[in-house]
Backbone bond lengths (Angstrom), bond angles and torsions (degrees), N, CA, C in turn:
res aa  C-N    CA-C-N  psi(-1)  N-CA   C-N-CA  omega(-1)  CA-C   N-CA-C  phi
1 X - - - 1.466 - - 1.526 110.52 -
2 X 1.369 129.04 -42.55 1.012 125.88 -158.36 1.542 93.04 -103.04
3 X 1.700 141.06 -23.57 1.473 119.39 150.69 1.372 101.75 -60.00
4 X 1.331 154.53 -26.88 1.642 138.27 -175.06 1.983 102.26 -56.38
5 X 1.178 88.71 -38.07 1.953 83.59 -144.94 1.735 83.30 -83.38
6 X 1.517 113.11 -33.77 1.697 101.09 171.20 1.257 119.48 -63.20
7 X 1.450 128.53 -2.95 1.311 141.26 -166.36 1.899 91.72 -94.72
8 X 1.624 105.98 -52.28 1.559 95.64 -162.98 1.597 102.23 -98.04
9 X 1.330 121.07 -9.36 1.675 109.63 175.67 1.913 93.92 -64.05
10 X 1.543 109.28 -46.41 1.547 109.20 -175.63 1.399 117.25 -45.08
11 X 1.551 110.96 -52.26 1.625 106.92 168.32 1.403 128.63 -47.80
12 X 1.529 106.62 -50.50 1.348 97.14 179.37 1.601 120.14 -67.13
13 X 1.504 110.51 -29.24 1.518 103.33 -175.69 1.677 93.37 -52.80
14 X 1.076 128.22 -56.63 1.867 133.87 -146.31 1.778 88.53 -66.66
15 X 1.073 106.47 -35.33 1.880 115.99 -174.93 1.541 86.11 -60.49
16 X 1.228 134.24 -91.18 1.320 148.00 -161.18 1.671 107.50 -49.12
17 X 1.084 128.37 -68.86 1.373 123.12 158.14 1.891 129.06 -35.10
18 X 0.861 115.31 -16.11 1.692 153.62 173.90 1.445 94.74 -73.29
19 X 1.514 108.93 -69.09 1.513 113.81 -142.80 2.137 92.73 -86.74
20 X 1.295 92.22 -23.61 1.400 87.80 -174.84 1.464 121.98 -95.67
21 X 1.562 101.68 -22.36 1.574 102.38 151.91 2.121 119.42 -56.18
22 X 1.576 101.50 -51.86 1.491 94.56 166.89 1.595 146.10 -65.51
23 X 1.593 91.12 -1.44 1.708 97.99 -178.24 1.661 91.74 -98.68
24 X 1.243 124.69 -8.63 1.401 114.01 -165.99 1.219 103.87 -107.41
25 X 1.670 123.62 -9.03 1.761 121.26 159.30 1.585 106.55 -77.71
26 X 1.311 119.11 -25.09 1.466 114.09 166.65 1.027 113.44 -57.33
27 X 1.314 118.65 -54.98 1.650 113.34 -149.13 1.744 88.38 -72.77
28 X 1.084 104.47 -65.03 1.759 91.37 153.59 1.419 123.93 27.87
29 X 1.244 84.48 -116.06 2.112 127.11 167.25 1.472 85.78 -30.93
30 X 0.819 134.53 -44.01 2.015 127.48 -139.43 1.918 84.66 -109.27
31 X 1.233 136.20 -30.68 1.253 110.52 -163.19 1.422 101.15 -106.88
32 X 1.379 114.55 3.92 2.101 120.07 177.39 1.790 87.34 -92.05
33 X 1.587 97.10 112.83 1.143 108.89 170.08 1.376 120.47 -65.40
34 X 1.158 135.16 165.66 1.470 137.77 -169.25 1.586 107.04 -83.51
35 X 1.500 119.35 110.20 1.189 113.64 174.67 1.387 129.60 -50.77
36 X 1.727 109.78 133.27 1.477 110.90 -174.01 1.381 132.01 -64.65
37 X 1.248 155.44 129.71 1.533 149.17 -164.08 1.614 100.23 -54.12
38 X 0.912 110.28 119.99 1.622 121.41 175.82 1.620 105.98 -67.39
39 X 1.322 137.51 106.20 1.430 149.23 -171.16 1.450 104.74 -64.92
40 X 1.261 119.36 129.38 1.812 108.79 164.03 1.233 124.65 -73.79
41 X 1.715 111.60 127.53 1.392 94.14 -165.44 1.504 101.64 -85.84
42 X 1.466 117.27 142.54 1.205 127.08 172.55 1.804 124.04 -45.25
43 X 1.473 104.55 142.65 1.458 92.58 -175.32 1.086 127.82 -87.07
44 X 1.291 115.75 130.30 1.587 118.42 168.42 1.382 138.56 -78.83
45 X 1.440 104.17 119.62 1.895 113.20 -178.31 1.543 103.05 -104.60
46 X 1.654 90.36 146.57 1.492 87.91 167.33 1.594 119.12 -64.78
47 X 0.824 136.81 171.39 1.628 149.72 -178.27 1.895 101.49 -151.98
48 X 1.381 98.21 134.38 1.938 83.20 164.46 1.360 115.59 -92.60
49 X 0.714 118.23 170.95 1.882 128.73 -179.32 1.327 102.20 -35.73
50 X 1.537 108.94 -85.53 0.788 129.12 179.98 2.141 118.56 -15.17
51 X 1.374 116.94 -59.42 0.872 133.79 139.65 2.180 134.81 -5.67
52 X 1.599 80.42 -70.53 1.252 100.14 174.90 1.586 108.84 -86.76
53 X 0.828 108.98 18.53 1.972 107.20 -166.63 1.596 77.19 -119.72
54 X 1.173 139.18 -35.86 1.627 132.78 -169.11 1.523 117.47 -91.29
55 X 1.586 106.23 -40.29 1.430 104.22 140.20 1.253 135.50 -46.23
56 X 1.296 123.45 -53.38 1.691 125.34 178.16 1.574 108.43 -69.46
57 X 1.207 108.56 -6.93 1.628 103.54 176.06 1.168 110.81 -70.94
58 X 1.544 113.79 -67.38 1.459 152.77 -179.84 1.825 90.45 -32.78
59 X 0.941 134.47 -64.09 1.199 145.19 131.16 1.854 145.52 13.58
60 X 1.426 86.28 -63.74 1.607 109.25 179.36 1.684 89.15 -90.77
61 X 1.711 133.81 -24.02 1.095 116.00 -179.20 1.962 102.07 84.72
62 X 1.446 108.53 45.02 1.358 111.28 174.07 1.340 110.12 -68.52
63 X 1.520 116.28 -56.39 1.336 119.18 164.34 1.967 73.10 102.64
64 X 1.272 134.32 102.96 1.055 119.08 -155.50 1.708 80.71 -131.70
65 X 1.647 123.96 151.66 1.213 123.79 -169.18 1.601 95.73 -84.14
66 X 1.410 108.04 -167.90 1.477 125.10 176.72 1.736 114.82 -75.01
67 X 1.150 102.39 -14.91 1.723 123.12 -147.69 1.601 95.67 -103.43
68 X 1.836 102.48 -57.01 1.386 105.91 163.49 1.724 124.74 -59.10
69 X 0.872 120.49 -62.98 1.465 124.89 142.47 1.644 111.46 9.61
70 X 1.439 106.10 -92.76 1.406 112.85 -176.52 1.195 119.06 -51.11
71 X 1.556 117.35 -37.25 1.622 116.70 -167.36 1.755 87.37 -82.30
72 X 1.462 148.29 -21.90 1.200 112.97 -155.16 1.907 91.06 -102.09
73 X 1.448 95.89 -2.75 1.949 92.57 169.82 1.411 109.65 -71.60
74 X 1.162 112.38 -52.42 1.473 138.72 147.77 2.129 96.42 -1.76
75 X 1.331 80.39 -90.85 1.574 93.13 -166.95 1.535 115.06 -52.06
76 X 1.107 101.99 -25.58 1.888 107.68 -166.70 1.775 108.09 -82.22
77 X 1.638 112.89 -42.43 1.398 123.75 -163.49 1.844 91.00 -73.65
78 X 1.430 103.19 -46.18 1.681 109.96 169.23 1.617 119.38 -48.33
79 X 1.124 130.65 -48.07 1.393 153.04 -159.05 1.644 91.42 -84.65
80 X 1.207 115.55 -61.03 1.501 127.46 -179.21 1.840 115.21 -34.60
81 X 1.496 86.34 -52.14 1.958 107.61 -170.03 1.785 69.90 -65.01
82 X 0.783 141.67 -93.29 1.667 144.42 -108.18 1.516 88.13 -82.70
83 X 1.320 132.93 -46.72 1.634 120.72 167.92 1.458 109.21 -46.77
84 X 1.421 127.24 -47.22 1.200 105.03 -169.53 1.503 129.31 -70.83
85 X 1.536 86.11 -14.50 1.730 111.42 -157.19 2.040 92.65 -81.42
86 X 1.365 106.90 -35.37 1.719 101.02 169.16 1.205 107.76 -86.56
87 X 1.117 135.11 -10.71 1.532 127.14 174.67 1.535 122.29 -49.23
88 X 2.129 80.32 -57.94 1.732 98.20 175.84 1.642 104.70 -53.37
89 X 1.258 120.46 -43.81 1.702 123.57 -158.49 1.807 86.54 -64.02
90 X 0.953 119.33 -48.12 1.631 118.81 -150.85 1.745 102.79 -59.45
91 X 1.257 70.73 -49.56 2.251 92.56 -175.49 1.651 94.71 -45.37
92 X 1.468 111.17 -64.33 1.652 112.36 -173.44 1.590 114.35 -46.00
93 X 1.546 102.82 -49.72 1.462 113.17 -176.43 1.782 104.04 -55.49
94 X 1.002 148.38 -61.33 1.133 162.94 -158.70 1.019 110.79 -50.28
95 X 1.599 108.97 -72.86 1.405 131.40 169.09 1.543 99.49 -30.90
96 X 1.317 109.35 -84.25 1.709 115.35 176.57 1.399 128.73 -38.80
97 X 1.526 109.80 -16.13 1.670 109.19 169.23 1.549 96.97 -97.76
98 X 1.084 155.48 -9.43 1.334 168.60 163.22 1.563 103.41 -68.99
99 X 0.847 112.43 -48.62 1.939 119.00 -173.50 1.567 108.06 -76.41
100 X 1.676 116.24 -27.83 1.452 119.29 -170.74 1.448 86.34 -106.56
101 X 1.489 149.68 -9.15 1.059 134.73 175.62 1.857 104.45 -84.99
102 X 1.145 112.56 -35.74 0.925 104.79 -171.12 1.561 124.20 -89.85
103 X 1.526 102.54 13.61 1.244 107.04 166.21 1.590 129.91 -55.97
104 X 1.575 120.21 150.35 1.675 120.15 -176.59 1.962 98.89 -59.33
105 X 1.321 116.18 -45.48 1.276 105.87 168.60 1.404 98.48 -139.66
106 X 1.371 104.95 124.51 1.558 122.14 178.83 1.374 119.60 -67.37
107 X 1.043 119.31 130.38 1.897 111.11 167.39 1.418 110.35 -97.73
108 X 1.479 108.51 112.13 1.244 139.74 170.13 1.899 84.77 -34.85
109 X 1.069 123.04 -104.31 1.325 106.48 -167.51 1.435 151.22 -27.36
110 X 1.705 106.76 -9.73 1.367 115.04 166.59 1.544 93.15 -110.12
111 X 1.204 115.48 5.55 1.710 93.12 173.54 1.901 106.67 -88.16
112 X 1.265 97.21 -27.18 1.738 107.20 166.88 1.132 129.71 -43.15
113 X 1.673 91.92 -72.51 1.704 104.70 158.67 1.565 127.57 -34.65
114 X 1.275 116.58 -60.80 1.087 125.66 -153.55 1.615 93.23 -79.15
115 X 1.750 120.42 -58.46 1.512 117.16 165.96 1.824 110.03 -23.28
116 X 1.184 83.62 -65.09 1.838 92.00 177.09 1.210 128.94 -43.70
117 X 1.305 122.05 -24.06 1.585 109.02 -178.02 1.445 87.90 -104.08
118 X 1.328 131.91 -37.32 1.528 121.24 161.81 1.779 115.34 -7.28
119 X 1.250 89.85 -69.43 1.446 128.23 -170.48 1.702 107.69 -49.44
120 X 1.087 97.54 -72.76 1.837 125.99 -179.92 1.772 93.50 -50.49
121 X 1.429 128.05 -42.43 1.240 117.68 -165.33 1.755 102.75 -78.54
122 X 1.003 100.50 -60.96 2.027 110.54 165.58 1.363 100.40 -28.75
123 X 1.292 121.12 -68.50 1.649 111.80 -177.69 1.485 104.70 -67.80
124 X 1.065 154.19 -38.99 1.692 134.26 149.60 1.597 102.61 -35.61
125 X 0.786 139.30 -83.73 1.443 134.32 -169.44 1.734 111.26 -31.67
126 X 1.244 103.98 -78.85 1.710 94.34 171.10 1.229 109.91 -35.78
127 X 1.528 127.22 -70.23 1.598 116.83 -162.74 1.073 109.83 -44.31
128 X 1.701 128.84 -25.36 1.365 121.79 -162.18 1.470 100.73 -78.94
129 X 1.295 108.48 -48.54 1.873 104.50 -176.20 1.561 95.61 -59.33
130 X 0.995 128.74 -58.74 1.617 109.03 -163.77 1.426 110.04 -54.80
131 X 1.127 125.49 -41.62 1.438 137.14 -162.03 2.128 91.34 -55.12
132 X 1.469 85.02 -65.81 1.539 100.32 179.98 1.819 119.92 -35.09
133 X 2.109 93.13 -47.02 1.632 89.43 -168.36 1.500 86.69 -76.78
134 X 1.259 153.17 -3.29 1.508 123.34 -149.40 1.078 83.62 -106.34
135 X 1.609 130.25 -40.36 1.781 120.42 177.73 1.117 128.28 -54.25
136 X 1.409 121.63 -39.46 1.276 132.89 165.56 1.584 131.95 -71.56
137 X 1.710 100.51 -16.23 1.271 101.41 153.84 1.950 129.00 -74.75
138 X 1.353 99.37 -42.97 1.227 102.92 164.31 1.306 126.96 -55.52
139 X 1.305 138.33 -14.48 1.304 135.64 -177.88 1.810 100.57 -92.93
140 X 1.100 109.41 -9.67 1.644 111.09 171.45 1.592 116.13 -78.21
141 X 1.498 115.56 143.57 1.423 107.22 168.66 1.586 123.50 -77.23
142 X 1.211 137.29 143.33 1.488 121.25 177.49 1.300 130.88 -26.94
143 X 1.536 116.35 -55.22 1.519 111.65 148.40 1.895 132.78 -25.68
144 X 1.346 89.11 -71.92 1.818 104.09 160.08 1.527 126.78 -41.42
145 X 1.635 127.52 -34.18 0.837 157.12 158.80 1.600 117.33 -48.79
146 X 1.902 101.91 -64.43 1.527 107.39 -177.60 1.689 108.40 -50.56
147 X 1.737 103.95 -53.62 1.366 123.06 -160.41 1.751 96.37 -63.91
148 X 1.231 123.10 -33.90 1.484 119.73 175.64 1.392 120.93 -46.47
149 X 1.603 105.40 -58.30 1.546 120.66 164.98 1.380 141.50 -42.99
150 X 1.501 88.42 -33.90 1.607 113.77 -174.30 1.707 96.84 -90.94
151 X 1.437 121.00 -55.74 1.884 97.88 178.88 1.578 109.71 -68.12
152 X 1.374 114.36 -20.03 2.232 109.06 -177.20 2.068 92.46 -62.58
153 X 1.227 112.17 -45.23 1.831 128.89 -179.63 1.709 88.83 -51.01
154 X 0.963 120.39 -61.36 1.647 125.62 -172.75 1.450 110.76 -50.22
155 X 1.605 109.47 -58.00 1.145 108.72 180.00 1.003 136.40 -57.61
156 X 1.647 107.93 -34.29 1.738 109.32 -170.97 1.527 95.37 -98.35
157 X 1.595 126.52 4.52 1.279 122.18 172.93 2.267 100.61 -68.81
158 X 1.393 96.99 -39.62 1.848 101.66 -166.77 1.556 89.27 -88.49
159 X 1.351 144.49 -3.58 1.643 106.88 -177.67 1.815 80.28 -108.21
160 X 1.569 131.53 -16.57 1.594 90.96 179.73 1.675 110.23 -84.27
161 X 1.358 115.96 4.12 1.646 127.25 168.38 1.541 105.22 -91.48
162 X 1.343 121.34 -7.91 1.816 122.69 165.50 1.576 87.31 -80.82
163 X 1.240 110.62 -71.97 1.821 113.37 -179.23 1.380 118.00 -4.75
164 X 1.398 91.48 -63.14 1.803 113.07 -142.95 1.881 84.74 -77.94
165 X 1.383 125.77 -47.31 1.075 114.29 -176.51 1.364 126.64 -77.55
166 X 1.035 113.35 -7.05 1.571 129.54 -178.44 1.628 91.39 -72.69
167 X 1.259 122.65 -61.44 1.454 140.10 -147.14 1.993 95.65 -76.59
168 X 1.298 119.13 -30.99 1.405 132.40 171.27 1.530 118.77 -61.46
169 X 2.054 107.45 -45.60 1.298 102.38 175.78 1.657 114.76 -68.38
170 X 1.593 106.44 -35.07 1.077 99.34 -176.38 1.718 126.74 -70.80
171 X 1.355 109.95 -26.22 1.667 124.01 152.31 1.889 105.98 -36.71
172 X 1.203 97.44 -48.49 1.554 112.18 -152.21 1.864 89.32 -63.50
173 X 1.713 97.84 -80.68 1.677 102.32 176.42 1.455 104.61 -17.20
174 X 1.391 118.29 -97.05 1.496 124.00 161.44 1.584 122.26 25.94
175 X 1.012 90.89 -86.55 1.796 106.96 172.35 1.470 117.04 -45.43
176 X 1.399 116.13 -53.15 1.132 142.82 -153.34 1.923 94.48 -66.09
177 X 1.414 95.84 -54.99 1.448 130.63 -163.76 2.123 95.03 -62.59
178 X 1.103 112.13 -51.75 1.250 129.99 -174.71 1.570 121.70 -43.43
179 X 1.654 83.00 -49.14 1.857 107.51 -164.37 1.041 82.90 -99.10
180 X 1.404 173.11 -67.21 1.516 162.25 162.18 1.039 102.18 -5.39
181 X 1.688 121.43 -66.95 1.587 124.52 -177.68 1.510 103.47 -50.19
182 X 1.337 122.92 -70.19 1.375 123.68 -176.00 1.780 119.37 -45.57
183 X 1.296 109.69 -48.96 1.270 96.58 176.17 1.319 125.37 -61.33
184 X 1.989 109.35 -37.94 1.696 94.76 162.41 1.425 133.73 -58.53
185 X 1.874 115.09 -23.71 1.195 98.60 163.60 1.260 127.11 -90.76
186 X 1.000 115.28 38.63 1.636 122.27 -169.29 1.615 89.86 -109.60
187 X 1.669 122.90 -40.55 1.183 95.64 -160.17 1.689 105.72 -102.64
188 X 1.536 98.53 -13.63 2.222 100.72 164.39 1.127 75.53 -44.40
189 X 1.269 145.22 -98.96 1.507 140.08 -105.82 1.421 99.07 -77.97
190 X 1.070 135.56 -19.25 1.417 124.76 -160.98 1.761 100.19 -106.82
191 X 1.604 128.95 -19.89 1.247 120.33 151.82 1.350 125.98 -74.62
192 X 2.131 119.49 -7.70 1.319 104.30 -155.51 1.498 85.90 -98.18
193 X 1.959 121.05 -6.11 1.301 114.60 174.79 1.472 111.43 -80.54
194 X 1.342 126.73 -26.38 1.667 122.06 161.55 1.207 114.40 -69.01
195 X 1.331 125.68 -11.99 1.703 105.93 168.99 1.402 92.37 -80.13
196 X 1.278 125.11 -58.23 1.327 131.22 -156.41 1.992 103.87 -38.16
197 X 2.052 100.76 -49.78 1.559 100.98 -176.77 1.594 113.09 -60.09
198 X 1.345 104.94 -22.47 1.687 94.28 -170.83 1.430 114.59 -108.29
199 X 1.168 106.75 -12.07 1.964 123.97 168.85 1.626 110.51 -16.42
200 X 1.615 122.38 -50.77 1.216 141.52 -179.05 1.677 120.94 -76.22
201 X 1.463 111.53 -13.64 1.443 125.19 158.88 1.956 129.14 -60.51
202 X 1.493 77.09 -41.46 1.608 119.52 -166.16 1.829 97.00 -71.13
């Protein structure tokens, strides 16, 4: 009689431990929020400065003459040839610091060189955008000029408010991610103490 009832208190503990392991993969399932649609990020082309300096005008509402117009097509189709024309140089350079890096034993002195024109081409590139924004600033009237300043002020006012919110969702996930973890170990521990109470039934 008394192995019978140790026979069925044992079932029910394994029944009850069962049922409370399965309500706690629900609650589970039910508190992992539904993942958000991942957005495509739009593709990016190069553009030269020049380019983007006539866009952001168009933009700021310069109201730009016919005259200005031409000279900043002028500047961009010009600016364009010479980006592409260091592009090609950069690609070569690269390759060639890649070919002396990957030598069985490298010579420090062509790894210089070759770093070096790396280097030397990057600083062509900057000079070129500045060269570009300072020309294209000059073809603006002072007015044209203020209003330039004031939408570039605009702009970098909304991407460090893209920043700041970017850096929030990912806080957010985070959290989310944390207390998920915790609640699953909240509830191992709280079935491995009902095996533990009924262990001695068993």
């Amino acid at each position: 009689m008394l192995m019978h009832r140790r026979t069925r208190v044992a079932g029910l503990a394994v029944a009850l431990c069962l049922a409370c392991a399965a309500r706690g993969l629900g609650q589970t399932a039910a508190a992992a929020p539904p993942a958000a649609p991942t957005a495509k990020a739009p593709a990016q082309t190069a553009e030269a400065p020049a380019a983007k300096q006539a866009g952001a005008g168009r933009q700021a509402g310069l109201n730009l003459t016919d005259a200005q117009r031409e000279q900043i097509r002028a500047l961009r189709d010009r600016q364009r040839n010479e980006e592409r024309a260091l592009r090609g140089k950069m690609r070569t350079a690269r390759e060639q610091l890649r070919q002396v890096m990957r030598a069985d034993v490298p010579d420090e002195a062509a790894v210089r060189a070759a770093a070096g024109a790396v280097a030397a081409l990057q600083a062509d590139q900057a000079a070129l955008r500045a060269r570009s924004r300072a020309q294209f600033m000059k073809m603006l009237t002072p007015d044209q000029q203020a209003r330039m300043k004031q939408a570039r002020a605009r702009v970098a006012q909304r991407a460090q408010r893209a920043m700041r919110a970017g850096r929030a969702v990912q806080a957010g996930r985070a959290m989310r991610a944390e207390r998920q973890a915790q609640l699953r170990r909240s509830q191992i521990k709280r079935r491995n103490q009902m095996l533990r109470q009924w262990r001695w039934w068993i």
